[in-house]
C-alpha positions in Angstrom: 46.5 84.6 44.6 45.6 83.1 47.6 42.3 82.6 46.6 43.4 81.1 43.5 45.7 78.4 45.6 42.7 77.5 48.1 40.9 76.5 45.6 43.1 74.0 43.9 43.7 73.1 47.5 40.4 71.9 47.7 39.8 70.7 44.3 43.1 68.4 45.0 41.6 67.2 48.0 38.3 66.1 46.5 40.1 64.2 43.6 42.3 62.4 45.8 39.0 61.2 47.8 37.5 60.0 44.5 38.5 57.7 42.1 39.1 59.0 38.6 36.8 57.8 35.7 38.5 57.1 32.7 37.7 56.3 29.0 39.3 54.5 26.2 38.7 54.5 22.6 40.3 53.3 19.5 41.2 56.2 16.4 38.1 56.4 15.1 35.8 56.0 17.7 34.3 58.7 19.9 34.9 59.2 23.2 31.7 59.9 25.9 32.3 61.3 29.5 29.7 61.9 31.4 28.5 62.8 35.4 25.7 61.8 37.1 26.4 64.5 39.8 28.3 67.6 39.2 30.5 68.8 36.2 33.3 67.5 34.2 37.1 68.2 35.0 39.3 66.6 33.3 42.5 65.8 34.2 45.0 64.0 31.6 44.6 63.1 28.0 46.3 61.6 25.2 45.9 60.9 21.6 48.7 58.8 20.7 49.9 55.5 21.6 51.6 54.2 24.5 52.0 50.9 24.9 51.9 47.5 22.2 48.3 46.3 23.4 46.1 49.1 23.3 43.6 49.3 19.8 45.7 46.7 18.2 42.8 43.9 16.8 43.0 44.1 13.4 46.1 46.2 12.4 49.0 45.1 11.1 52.7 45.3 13.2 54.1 48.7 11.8 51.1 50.5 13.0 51.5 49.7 16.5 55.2 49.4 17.1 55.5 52.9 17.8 54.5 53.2 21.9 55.7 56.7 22.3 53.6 58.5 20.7 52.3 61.9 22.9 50.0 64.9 20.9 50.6 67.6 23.9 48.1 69.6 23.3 45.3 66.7 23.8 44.5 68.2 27.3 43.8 71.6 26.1 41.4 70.0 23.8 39.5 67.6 25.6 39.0 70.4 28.6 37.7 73.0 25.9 35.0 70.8 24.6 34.3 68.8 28.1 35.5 70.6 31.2 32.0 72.1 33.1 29.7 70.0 31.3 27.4 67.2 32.2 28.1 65.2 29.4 30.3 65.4 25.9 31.8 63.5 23.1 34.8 64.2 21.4 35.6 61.9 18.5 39.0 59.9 18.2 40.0 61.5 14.7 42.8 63.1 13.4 41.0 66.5 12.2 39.7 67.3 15.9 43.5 66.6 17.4 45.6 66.6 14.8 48.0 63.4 14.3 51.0 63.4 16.2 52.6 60.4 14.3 52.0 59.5 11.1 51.3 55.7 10.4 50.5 54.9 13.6 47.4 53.8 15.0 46.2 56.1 17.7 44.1 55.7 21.0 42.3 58.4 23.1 42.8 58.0 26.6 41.6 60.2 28.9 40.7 60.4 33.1 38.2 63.0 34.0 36.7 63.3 37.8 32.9 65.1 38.8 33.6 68.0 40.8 30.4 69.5 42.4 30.3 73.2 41.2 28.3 75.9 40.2 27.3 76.4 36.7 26.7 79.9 34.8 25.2 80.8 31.6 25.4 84.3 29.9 23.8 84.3 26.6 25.5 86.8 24.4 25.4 90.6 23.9 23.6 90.0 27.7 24.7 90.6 31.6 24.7 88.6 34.4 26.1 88.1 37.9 27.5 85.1 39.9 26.8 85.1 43.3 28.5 83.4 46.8 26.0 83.8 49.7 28.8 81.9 51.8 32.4 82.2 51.2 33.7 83.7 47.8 33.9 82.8 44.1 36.1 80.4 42.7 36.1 80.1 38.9 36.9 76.3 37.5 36.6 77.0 34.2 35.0 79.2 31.4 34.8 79.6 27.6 33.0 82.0 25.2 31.6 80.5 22.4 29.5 77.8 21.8 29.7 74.1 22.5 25.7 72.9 22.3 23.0 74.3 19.6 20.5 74.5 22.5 21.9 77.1 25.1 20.7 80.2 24.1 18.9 79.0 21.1 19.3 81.3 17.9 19.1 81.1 14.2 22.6 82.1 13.8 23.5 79.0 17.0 25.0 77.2 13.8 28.6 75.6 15.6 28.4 73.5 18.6 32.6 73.9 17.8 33.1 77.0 19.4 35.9 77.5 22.1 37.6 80.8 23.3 38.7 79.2 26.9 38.6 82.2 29.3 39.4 81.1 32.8 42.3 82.9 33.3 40.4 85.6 32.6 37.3 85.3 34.9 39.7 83.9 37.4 41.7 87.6 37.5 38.1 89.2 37.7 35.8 87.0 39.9 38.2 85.1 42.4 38.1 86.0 45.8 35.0 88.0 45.2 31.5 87.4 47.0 29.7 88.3 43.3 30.8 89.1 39.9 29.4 90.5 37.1 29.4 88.8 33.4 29.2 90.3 30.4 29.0 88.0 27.6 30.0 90.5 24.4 32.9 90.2 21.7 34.4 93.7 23.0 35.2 92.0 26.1 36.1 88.5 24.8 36.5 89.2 20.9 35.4 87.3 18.3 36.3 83.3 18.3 33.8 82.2 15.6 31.9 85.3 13.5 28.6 84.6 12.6 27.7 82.6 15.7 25.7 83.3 18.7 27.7 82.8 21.5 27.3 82.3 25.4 29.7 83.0 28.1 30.0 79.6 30.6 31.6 79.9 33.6 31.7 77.0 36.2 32.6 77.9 39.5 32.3 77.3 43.5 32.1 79.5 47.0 35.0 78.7 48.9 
């Protein structure tokens, strides 16, 4: 536990010493984050509408008067596809967030930061072990599944859509800990897509 609150100690700290990137796009339209240095985090997100002059070239008056429009889960979404990766895109679209108000024209707006971190790959039905030569692990984020069809490359890599978020998970195994071993296999994880070749990610830093 104290592990666990160091490390959003010092994650806190770093955002507050950098300016958060944001990016806006219409319904539609595809959002692209991307970091230079070190790994995606990203920190609020909403598809929905929130104010009168956002997206509003082009559309008539009834699909824009509603500014309180909030989908709650847009967070969870964007950090399952984005959250430890260099770069990602996540379209604007209904089908990927589902619509949180009907006949109203929708924005995605989201604020991400770089956060420099470790990152680990375990292909699966494989082992592997994350290591701190100073201080002791601190797990950011992890998922089992697949979000790119060239990690781990396979003739059954067929989804890049594949999340099973498991941070909570590797955060109760590997926090605190000066090395941790993986194992990337649907006993320990289950099954979040059959039919795919998965890969465990874990994004992490020694604290």
């Amino acid at each position: 536990m104290l592990v666990q609150k160091l490390s959003w100690i010092i994650l806190l700290l770093f955002l507050c010493q950098h300016e958060a990137k944001r990016t806006l796009i219409c319904e539609g339209g595809s959002a692209f984050l991307s970091c230079d240095l070190g790994f995606i985090k990203v920190l609020e997100a909403n598809y929905g509408r929130t104010d009168y002059t956002t997206c509003v070239s082009g559309r008539p008056a009834n699909e824009i008067s509603n500014k309180h429009c909030f989908q709650e889960t847009s967070l969870h979404t964007m950090s399952a596809r984005c959250d430890g990766r260099k770069s990602c895109s996540v379209p604007a679209v209904n089908s990927v967030f589902s619509d949180p108000c009907r006949g109203t024209f929708k924005y995605l707006d989201v604020s991400y930061d770089c956060i420099p971190a470790k990152r680990s790959v375990t292909c699966e039905n494989t082992q592997s072990v994350i290591v701190c030569d100073t201080g002791v692990i601190s797990v950011y984020h992890a998922n089992y599944g697949r979000r790119d069809l060239v990690t781990c490359p396979h003739k059954l890599a067929k989804s890049p859509n594949c999340y099973s978020p498991q941070t909570r998970s590797l955060r109760s195994r590997c926090n605190g800990r000066k090395s941790c071993q993986l194992n990337a296999s649907n006993s320990v994880y289950t099954d979040p897509c059959n039919g795919v070749i998965k890969y465990l990610e874990v994004m992490y830093s020694c604290i």
